[in-house]
N, C-alpha and C positions, 0 to 999 in steps of 0.2 A: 272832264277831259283826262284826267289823273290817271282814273278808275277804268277808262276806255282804254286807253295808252295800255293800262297793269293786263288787261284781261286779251286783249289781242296780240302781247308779247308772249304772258302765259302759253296761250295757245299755240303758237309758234316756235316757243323753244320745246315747248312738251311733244310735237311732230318733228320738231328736225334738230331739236340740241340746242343749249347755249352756244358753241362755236360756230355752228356751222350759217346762225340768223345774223343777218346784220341789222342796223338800226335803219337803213334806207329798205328792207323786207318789212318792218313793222310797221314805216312810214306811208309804203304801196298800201298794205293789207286796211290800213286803217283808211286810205284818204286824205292823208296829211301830210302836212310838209316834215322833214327831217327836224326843222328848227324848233317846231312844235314842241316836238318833246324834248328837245333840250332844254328848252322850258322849266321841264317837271323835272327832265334828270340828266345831272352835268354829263354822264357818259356811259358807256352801257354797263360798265362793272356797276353804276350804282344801281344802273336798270334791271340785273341781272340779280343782284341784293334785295331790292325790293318785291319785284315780281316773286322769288325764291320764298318770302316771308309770306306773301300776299297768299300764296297758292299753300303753304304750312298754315296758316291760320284755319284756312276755307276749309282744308280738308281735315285740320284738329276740331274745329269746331263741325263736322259730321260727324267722325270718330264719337264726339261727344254725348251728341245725340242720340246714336246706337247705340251706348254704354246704358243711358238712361232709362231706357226702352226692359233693363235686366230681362232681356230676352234668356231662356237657355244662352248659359256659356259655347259651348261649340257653335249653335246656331248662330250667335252673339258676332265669332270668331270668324266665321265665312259672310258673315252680312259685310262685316265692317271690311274686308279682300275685296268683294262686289263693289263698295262705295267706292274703294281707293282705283281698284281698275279703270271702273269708268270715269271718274275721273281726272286720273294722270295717264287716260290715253292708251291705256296697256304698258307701258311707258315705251313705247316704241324706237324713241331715239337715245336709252338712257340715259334720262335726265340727272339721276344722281352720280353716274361713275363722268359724266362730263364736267360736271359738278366739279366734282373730287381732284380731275384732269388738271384743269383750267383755271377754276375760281377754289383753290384748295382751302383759303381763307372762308368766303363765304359756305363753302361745305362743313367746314368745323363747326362754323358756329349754328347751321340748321341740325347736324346732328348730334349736339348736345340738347338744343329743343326738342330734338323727334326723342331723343334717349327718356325725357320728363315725363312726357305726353304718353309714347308705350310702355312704361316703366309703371305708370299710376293705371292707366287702363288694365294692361296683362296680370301686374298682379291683383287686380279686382275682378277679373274674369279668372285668373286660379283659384283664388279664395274662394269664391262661390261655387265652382265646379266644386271643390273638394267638399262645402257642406250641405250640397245636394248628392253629393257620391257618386258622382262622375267621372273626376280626377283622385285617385288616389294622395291619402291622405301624409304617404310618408316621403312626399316630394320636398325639396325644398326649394321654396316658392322664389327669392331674390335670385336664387341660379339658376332656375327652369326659364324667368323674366327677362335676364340677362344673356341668356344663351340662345330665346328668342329673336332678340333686337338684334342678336351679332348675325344671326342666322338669315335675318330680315337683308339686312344689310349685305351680307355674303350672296343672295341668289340676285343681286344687281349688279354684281362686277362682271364686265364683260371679259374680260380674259378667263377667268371661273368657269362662265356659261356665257360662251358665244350664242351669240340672238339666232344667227344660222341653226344652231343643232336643238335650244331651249327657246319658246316660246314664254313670254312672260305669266301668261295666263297657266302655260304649265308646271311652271317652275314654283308658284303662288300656290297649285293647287295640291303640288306632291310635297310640298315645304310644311304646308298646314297639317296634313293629313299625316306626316312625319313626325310634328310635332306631338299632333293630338293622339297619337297612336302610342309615343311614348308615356305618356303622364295618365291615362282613362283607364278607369278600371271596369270590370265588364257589362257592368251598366252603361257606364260611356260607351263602351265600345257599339254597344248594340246602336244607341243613338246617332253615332258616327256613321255605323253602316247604313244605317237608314237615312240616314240624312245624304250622304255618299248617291244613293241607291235613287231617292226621291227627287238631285238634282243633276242626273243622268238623263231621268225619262222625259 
């Protein structure tokens, strides 16, 4: 019931936001009585705690997977965008600046985990771009890592990029291609273009 409860609140703050769901919305959606899952969790900030880790796990451990795969780096870089999109929904009701909003506690502490997670991945996908010759080799790599993750984080704030004018799927797609344009040398580049070109048609 735990895991029913996690996975049908998921779904429900990732369409309409932490705020905006109440515990008697997740109660309808599932079937269940409201008491039920006070059961499992005393009130919805713990709900909202949990769910938050549950959905961080799910989607580090995919991230994880696509690392292992040492697919091409760039290729590597848009797979693991594809897993996060569909996943968190496109994030349509932003779920991390509501996060940030409301639950400012529980936001610190997911993204000093998300900081681990792309901090070990990113710089494992720079290092290999640079000794296939991809990415140029006179980058440096913890800044390039770092100014990633801030960058990650920056195309979510809705005051930044109102969801009206930026689509998150487009903001994901000229962020990456931003990034990847600055560090690829022109080996990379050509693979970029292709890869650019090959997921248009």
């Amino acid at each position: 019931m735990r895991d029913k409860i996690l996975k049908g609140a998921s779904e429900l703050f990732l369409n309409y936001g932490f705020k905006s769901v109440t515990m008697d919305d997740i109660a309808n959606k599932l079937g269940i009585s409201k008491k039920t899952i006070y059961q499992h969790f005393a009130n919805k900030t713990m709900l909202v705690e949990t769910t938050t880790m549950f959905l961080f796990e799910f989607i580090s451990e995919g991230i994880n997977q696509i690392c292992a795969l040492e697919k091409n780096p760039i290729e590597e870089i848009y797979n693991i965008k594809q897993f996060v999109m569909e996943h968190l929904k496109d994030e349509k009701s932003s779920p991390q600046y509501q996060l940030q909003k409301y639950y400012p506690r529980i936001f610190n502490t997911l993204k000093s985990k998300q900081f681990e997670v792309m901090q070990s991945c990113v710089t494992d996908n720079l290092n290999r771009g640079i000794k296939l010759g991809l990415y140029r080799d006179t980058i440096n790599v913890d800044f390039i890592a770092r100014i990633y993750f801030n960058g990650m984080l920056a195309i979510k704030d809705k005051d930044l990029f109102p969801f009206q004018d930026f689509s998150m799927q487009m903001l994901m797609g000229s962020f990456l291609e931003y990034h990847l344009r600055g560090i690829c040398t022109s080996k990379g580049l050509e693979t970029l273009n292709k890869f650019i070109i090959s997921n248009q048609s």
